[in-house]
Residue, then its C-alpha position, 0 to 999 in steps of 0.5 A: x198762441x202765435x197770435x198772442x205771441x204777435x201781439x206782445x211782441x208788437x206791444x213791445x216794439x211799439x213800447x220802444x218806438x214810444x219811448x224812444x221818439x224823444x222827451x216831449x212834454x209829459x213824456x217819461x224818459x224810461x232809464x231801465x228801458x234805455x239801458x237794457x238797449x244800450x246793454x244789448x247794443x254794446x254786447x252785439x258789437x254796435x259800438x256807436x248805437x250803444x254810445x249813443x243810447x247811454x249819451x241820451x240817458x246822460x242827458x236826461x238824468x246827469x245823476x245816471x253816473x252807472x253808465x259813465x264808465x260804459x259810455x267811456x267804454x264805447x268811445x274808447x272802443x270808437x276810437x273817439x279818444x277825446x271824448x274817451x277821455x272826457x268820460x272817462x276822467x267823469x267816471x273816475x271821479x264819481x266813483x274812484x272807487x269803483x271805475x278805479x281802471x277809469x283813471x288808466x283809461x283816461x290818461x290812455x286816451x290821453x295820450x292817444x290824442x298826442x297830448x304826451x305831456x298830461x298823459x304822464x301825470x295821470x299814469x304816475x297818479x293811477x300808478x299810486x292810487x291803483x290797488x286793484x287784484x291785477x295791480x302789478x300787471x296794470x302798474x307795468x303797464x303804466x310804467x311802460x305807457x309812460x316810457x312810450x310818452x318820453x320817447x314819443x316827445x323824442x320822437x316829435x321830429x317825424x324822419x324828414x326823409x320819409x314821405x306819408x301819402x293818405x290813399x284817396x277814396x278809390x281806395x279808402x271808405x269812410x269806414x274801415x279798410x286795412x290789410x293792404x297787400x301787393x301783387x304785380x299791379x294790383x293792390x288787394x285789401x280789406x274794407x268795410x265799404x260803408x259811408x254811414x255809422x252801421x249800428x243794430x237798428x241798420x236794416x237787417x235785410x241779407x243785402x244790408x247785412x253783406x253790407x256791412x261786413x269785412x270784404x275783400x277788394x282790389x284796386x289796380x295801381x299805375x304809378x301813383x293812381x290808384x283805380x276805383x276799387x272792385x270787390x273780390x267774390x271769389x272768397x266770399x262767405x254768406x255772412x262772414x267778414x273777409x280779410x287779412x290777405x296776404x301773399x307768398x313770395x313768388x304771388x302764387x298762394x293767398x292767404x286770407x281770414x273768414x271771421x263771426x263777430x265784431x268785438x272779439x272776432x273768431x277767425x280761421x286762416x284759408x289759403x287759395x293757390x292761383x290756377x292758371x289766371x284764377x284763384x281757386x276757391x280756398x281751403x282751411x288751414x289744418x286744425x293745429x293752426x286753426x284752434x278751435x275755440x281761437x282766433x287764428x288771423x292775419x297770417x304772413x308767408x316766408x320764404x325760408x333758404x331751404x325752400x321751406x316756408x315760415x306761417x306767421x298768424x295771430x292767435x290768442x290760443x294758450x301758451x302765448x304771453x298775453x292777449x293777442x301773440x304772434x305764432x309761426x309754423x314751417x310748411x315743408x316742401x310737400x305743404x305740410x304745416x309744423x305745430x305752430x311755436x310762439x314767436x318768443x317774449x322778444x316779440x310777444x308781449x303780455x298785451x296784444x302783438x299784430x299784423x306779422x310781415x316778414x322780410x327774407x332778405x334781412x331777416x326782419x319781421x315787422x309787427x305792432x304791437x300795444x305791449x311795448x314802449x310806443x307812441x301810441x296804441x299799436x305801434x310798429x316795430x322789427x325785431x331781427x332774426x337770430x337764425x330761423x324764426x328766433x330773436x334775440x334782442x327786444x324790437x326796434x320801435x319804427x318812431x315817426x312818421x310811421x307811428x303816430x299817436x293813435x292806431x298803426x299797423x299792417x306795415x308792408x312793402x310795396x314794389x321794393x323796400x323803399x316804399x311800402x303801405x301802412x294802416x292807421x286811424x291818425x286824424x286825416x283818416x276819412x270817417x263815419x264819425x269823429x277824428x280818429x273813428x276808422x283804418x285808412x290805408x297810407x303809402x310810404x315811401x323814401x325820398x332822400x335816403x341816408x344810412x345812419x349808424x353807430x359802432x359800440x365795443x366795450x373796454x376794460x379801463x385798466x388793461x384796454x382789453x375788449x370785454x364780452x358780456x356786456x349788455x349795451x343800450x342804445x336810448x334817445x335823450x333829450x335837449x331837456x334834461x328833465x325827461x327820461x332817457x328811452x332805450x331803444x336798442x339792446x344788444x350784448x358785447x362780445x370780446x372781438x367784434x362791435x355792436x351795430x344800431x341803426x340810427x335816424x337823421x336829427x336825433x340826440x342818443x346815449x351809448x351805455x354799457x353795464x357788466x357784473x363785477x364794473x361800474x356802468x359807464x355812457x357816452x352821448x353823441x348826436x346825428x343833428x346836422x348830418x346830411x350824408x350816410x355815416x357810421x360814428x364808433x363810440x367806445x365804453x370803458x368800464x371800471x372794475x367795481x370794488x367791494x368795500x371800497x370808500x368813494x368820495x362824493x364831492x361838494x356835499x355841504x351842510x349848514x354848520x351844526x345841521x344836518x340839512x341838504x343844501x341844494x347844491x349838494x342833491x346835484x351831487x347826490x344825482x350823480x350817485x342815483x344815476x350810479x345806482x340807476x345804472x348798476x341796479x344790482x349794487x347795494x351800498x353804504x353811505x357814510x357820513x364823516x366829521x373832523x376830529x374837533x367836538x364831543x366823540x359822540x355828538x359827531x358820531x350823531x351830526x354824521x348819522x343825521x347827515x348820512x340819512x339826510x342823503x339816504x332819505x333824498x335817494x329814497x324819498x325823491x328819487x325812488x331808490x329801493x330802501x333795500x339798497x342802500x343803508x347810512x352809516x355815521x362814523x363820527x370822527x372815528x374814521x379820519x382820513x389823515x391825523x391833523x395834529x401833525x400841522x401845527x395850524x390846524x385848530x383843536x377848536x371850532x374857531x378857524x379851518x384848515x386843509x386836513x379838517x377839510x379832508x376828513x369832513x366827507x361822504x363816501x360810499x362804498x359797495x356791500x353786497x349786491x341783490x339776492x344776497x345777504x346785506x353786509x351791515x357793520x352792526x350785525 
């Protein structure tokens, strides 16, 4: 039986070996073979071997289009964003169908590569066409993508005082090597030390196994040199990937990760405790940090005032808001761990959330994170602490130089924090295979520091008093008109004090400030050409909205007897989309009005035509919710001042005057407001 069992299996081996030797003449490309390959490739987590298969059976039946979306996959998954993208778009379009998602993924991939521009169209195409189960998460998400493209081409000037260093190969392997962390003169880090592609068909000896997993290692550090990097065996499982170290405080705990697989890696957090010179062999956190069934990873130790210490980790355990969350758990005095909390929705969001660093001192945890507006796909971002382990304002995007178009994350300080480290595949990254294939360890540090900030209060423009409540945004503008504002910082104005936002040298932003019951107003102002640290103070004031109130829309002009928008009168109708932009709660009338010349009820119809006429441009062109906004025609029964009064006013439609002038307008005025019931005259 054994013998038998031998035979077949040999057969088959050599079936493959067979199939797999090439094309030669006579040959018969076995397709089903291949793909039954490529599948077990992909599932086993050898990426480039599986994209390598599903490339060779494109290339011996380019009408094999099933495997399009699988081989877009694995460049993907490569972090090969171009040629993702290049099969992705191939994907899409043999079946829009089926590879629907494809078209996401392309512009994904996109704008991955930097390419900012193009990426913005394929988002807004996918977000029309796509009618997916899970089309309102996806659509958000390429709402957001597209918000990360305007702010990235705001971003285009990287922060001239910060200097970027590519660590060399003392450090940095061909393959993979992240989680940078230092101690005194030695920095300890994680790293696949392999200069070849590691795919299934490696050898599968123990030695070659080692090989090609995770590892902890160190390199000592003097001055800028960095010596040749010596693996750490202390930590070391048979068979296990190694990662993720980090320190406390004072350098006396490490904390590290033990994780199976490749893909979607299940990982547990130890923590070893120096013991005179040496580490001891590490334990498992408790099994509440631990979850079974989870991954738990990437840990990051506080040091809290009260001498207690924060754990923050990642985990995709239940009760996160998406994906991957950042978690934290108190250890007290004895050593004991709290029930691990989510972090919070203003630094977790429904996507993946990485490599927590914490610093005391300011009380700022720095993070990536895939879910919020970025240049790329894990960008950096803080988010300041509001007392103990809570955040109270959305997280600050780092910008450039720090976040790139592709992959950046394990932000961490070096000897002070004015210099530091950082993980990223940006092209310049050595690598197995394409330009964007592997993690490399960057430094960071400030060489020309300044301080830049601006002081925000909020007024209220009739009585000068300072208002409380109100919620101000910081966003990044653009020379070019055309692009969208980003917002960039948020924070809520209170009666007395004033809100502070860091800035960044070269960069042109807006101050805005909205408040239930005021019109929302901004201010522009700009740190191009400032050299020296400074604080500008910019004031918003408010006006009190009124309920019923006609305001008047200058400049509105329509052809005599049409109801067709002139060009110059959508500059106008701008102005009015930004108010609604800007105060989305507010639902409006639009009213359009005639003189007192003509028939009652042909006026009453021209000024119905040329109120819907300004309705369906906000709605049509500039997106306005129909639900916010109603046109109302009057006719000439609503007429501002009697004309009759001034004897050169004509009665016909020869001539003009002044009066006539006045009554021909567009208003609107506010009725209602969201969640409320609208308030239409004709109901």
């Amino acid at each position: 039986m054994f013998l038998k069992k031998t035979l077949l299996l040999s057969i088959y081996i050599l079936s493959l070996l067979v199939c797999f030797a090439g094309s030669g003449k006579g040959d018969k490309f076995d397709t089903k073979l291949y793909k039954k390959e490529a599948d077990a490739s992909f599932k086993e987590g050898s990426i480039f071997s599986a994209a390598d298969l599903y490339a060779r059976i494109l290339q011996h039946d380019s009408t094999e289009t099933s495997v399009l979306y699988n081989l877009a996959e694995c460049y993907y998954l490569a972090k090969d964003y171009y040629l993702a993208a290049e099969y992705f778009k191939r994907s899409y379009k043999a079946d829009p169908i089926k590879n629907a998602t494809s078209l996401y993924y392309q512009a994904l991939t996109t704008k991955m590569q930097g390419r900012y521009t193009e990426a913005i169209p394929l988002f807004k195409q996918f977000i029309k066409a796509y009618t997916g189960d899970d089309a309102v998460k996806m659509k958000k998400w390429a709402h957001v993508e597209i918000d990360g493209c305007n702010f990235a081409l705001k971003e285009s000037k990287p922060d001239p005082s910060v200097k970027f260093t590519h660590l060399g190969h003392e450090v940095n392997s061909n393959y993979a090597d992240q989680a940078p962390a230092l101690r005194d003169d030695e920095l300890y880090f994680s790293s696949i030390h392999s200069d070849t592609v590691i795919t299934m068909k490696s050898d599968k000896s123990d030695a070659k196994k080692e090989g090609n997993l995770m590892k902890l290692y160190t390199s000592k550090v003097s001055g800028d040199t960095y010596a040749p990097a010596e693996q750490i065996k202390t930590f070391s499982q048979k068979g296990k990937h190694i990662s993720n170290g980090s320190f406390n405080e004072d350098g006396t705990k490490f904390f590290y990760t033990i994780c199976d697989g490749l893909l979607k890696p299940k990982c547990d957090i130890y923590m070893s405790q120096l013991d005179g010179t040496d580490w001891d062999k590490g334990k498992p956190l408790n099994a509440e940090i631990n979850l079974a069934g989870c991954t738990n990873t990437q840990p990051y130790l506080a040091k809290n005032p009260n001498n207690t210490e924060t754990l923050y980790f990642v985990s995709d355990r239940d009760g996160g808001k998406g994906g991957l969350d950042i978690w934290y758990s108190v250890m007290n005095k004895k050593g004991d761990f709290s029930t691990p909390k989510n972090a919070g929705g203003k630094v977790n969001s429904d996507r993946d959330e990485r490599s927590p660093y914490f610093d005391s001192k300011t009380k700022t945890l720095y993070f990536s994170s895939e879910g919020w507006i970025g240049m790329g796909g894990l960008d950096v971002f803080k988010a300041q602490s509001s007392g103990g382990e809570k955040f109270s304002s959305n997280p600050e995007n780092l910008g450039a130089p720090f976040n790139s178009p592709c992959n950046d994350y394990y932000f961490r300080y070096g000897k002070s924090s004015k210099e530091g480290y950082l993980v990223s595949n940006r092209p310049g990254i050595f690598s197995v295979r394409g330009k964007t294939c592997c993690d490399d360890i960057f430094t960071w540090a400030y060489v020309s520091q300044i301080y830049l900030a601006v002081k925000t209060r909020v007024f209220d423009d009739a009585t000068k008093a300072q208002l409380a409540s109100a919620v101000v945004n910081l966003s990044l503008q653009s020379h070019n008109t055309s692009e969208s504002d980003v917002i960039i910082g948020t924070d809520t104005s209170s009666a007395d004090n004033s809100i502070l936002f860091n800035l960044k040298q070269e960069k042109l932003y807006k101050v805005s400030a909205a408040l239930n019951g005021y019109f929302a107003n901004s201010q522009s102002f700009s740190t191009e050409g400032i050299s020296k640290s400074d604080t500008q103070t910019v004031d918003i004031y408010l006006k009190k909205l009124e309920k019923g109130k006609a305001y008047r829309l200058n400049n509105i002009y329509y052809d005599f007897d049409k109801a067709d928008l002139r060009p110059a009168s959508k500059t106008t109708l701008d102005t009015l989309y930004r108010i609604l932009v800007e105060n989305p709660r507010i639902i409006i009338e639009l009213s359009s009005h005639t003189d007192s010349r003509g028939d009652e009820n042909y006026n009453l119809n021209l000024s119905q035509r040329r109120a819907e006429s300004c309705v369906n441009y906000l709605i049509n062109e500039k997106g306005i919710p129909k639900e916010r906004i109603s046109a109302k025609g009057y006719g000439k029964s609503n007429p501002l001042e009697d004309c009759s009064k001034y004897p050169d006013c004509p009665t016909t439609q020869n001539g003009d005057c002044p009066c006539h002038q006045q009554n021909r307008r567009t208003e609107f005025k506010i009725i209602g407001e969201l969640d409320a019931k609208l308030n239409y005259d004709n109901e």
